[in-house]
Each structure stands twice: as structure tokens, then as C-alpha cells.
C-alpha positions, 0 to 999 in steps of 0.5 A: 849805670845812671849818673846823678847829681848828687842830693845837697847834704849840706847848705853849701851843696846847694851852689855848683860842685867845683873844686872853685867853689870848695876853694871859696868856701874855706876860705869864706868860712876861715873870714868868717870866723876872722871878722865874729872874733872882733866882736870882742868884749873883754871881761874883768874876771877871766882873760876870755873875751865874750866873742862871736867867734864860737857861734860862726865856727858851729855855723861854718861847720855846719854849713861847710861839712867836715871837710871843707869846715876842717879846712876852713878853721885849719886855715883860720888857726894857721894864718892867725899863727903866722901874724894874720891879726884876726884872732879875738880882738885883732889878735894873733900867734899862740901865745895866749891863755884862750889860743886851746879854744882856737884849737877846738874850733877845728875838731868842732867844726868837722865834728858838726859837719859831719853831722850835719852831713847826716842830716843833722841840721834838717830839724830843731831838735838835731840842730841844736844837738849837733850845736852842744856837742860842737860846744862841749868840744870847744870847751873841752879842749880850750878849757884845758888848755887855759888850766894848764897855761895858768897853772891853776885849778880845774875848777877856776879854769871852769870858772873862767872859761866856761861858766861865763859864756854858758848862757850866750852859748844857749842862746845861740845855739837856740837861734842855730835850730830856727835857722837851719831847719828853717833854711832847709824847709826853702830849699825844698820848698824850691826844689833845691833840695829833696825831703828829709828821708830822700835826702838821707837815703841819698847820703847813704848811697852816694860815692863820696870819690865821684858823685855817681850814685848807682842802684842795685836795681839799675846794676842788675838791669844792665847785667841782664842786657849785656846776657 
């Protein structure tokens, strides 16, 4: 049985696997997301500011995977419950109108780290579809929530908590599916990382419990030597 590295299936593949390294990563993206949302900036008609904070979740996602970015936004949510001022504007606790767009960080950002895990992020066009479904997540569920924390309508609560930010979102998401792939294309320009169709034939066959990958061919080989 051969023993293989496994092949990069997100960014933060790329470093050393260690369980140090996957500890530093959470908590990286958890700050991450903590300093975008003090790029604050309140708005008369809606009491959800114009933050930073969607973009670094999708970002985080992507390049953390579902686990470590589940991780990540899970220990963002609970630190800011329990007093950690790093909510939008320095915030925290729950008892907000925008606190459902927190909630939706978490399930968007294992969302598109799963995705990304499937190769996701290697071209424009799939980056920027892992990004929309990230947003319609965040939105789904904070939206939601700010209907029924103000006890108004469907569509006010659209009105104030997506409408809006529309336009920045488009813009960001544009920006997410440059980079991405561009980043990608380095890395196997360096050999860090193997083309598209290596990568994604590696994803499908890699044992996600140890790393170890195993050919049918080499399994058969070893059986014929041990007859």
C-alpha cells in the first residue's frame, strides 16, 4: 500500500498538516471575521450596518474548508456571546436585530468550504457560485431573524436586510473569483499544488480518517505478491 501526502483541497492544505496548524487556522479565521466587522458603517434606514464581515466569512470558508470554517465562525459566535466585543462595530451578546446574520456565518461557511473542498474555487465561474450560495445562506437566515426580532413584514425586513448591501455583495463576490483561482494558478505554477482534474480525482479518492491514499492497482499488486 503506498502512503501519499495528501493533494491540497483547500488553501490552507498548502501549509504542514498538524493538528497546531488546524488549531491556528480556526482561531485565525475566528479574527479574521472579528477585525472585518469593525469595518462598520451604520446606515439611517436599517439597523444593519455595511460591514466587512460577509466577505471575510466566505473567504474564511473557502480557504479553511467545512470543518475548520465551521470551527472557525463557531468560535467567532461563542466568544462574541460571552462578551468578546467583536461583533459589528465592537459589539456583542445576542440581543441584536442583525445577531441571525451571525448565525448564518456558520452554516455559509461550511457550506462553501465544502465546496470549495470539491474544487470549488479553482475557476471564476465556480468561485463566484460557491460565493452566491454562501450569500443566500447569510441571508436566509439573517434576514429571517431580523423579521421576527422587529415584528415586521417580509418585505421590510428584505428591505432593510438585504436590499441594501446587494450591490457591495456583487462586488465582493466579483473580487472573491479573481482571487481564488488566481491564487490556485501559483500554486501549481510552483508545484504546491496539482492541476484541476489531479487535484479532484485526488479528493475522491483520499481517506479523509488518515490521509493515506490507496490504488486499486497497487492493492492488487500487493495481493499477487503475498500469493
Amino acid at each position: 500500500m503506498a502512503v501519499t501526502t495528501p493533494a491540497p483541497r483547500v488553501l490552507a492544505d498548502v501549509l504542514p498538516r498538524s493538528i497546531t496548524r488546524d488549531v491556528l487556522l480556526v482561531i485565525g479565521g475566528a479574527a479574521f471575521v472579528g477585525i472585518a466587522a469593525q469595518i462598520a458603517i451604520p446606515l439611517p434606514f436599517t439597523p444593519v450596518p455595511l460591514t466587512g464581515q460577509t466577505f471575510a466569512v466566505l473567504l474564511a470558508g473557502a480557504a479553511l474548508g467545512s470543518i475548520r470554517g465551521i470551527l472557525s465562525m463557531l468560535l467567532y459566535s461563542v466568544a462574541g456571546l460571552v462578551g468578546v466585543p467583536w461583533f459589528a462595530a465592537g459589539a456583542s451578546g445576542f440581543a441584536m436585530p442583525s445577531f441571525g446574520y451571525i448565525l448564518g456565518f456558520i452554516v455559509a461557511a461550511g457550506l462553501v468550504g465544502f465546496l470549495a473542498e470539491r474544487g470549488w474555487t479553482r475557476t471564476v465561474l465556480d468561485t463566484a457560485l460557491a460565493m452566491v450560495l454562501g450569500n443566500v445562506i447569510i441571508y436566509g437566515v439573517g434576514v429571517t431573524w431580523l423579521k421576527f426580532s422587529l415584528a415586521t413584514s417580509w418585505a421590510s425586513a428584505l428591505e432593510m436586510g438585504m436590499t441594501p448591501f446587494l450591490l457591495g455583495d456583487a462586488l465582493k463576490i466579483a473580487l472573491a473569483a479573481g482571487l481564488f483561482p488566481l491564487v490556485w494558478s501559483q500554486l501549481v505554477r510552483r508545484d504546491l499544488a496539482p492541476p484541476r482534474r489531479k487535484a479532484k480525482a485526488a479528493a475522491d479518492s483520499v481517506d479523509l480518517t488518515d490521509g493515506v491514499t490507496t490504488s486499486v492497482a497497487e492493492t492488487n499488486d500487493e495481493k499477487s505478491t503475498t500469493d
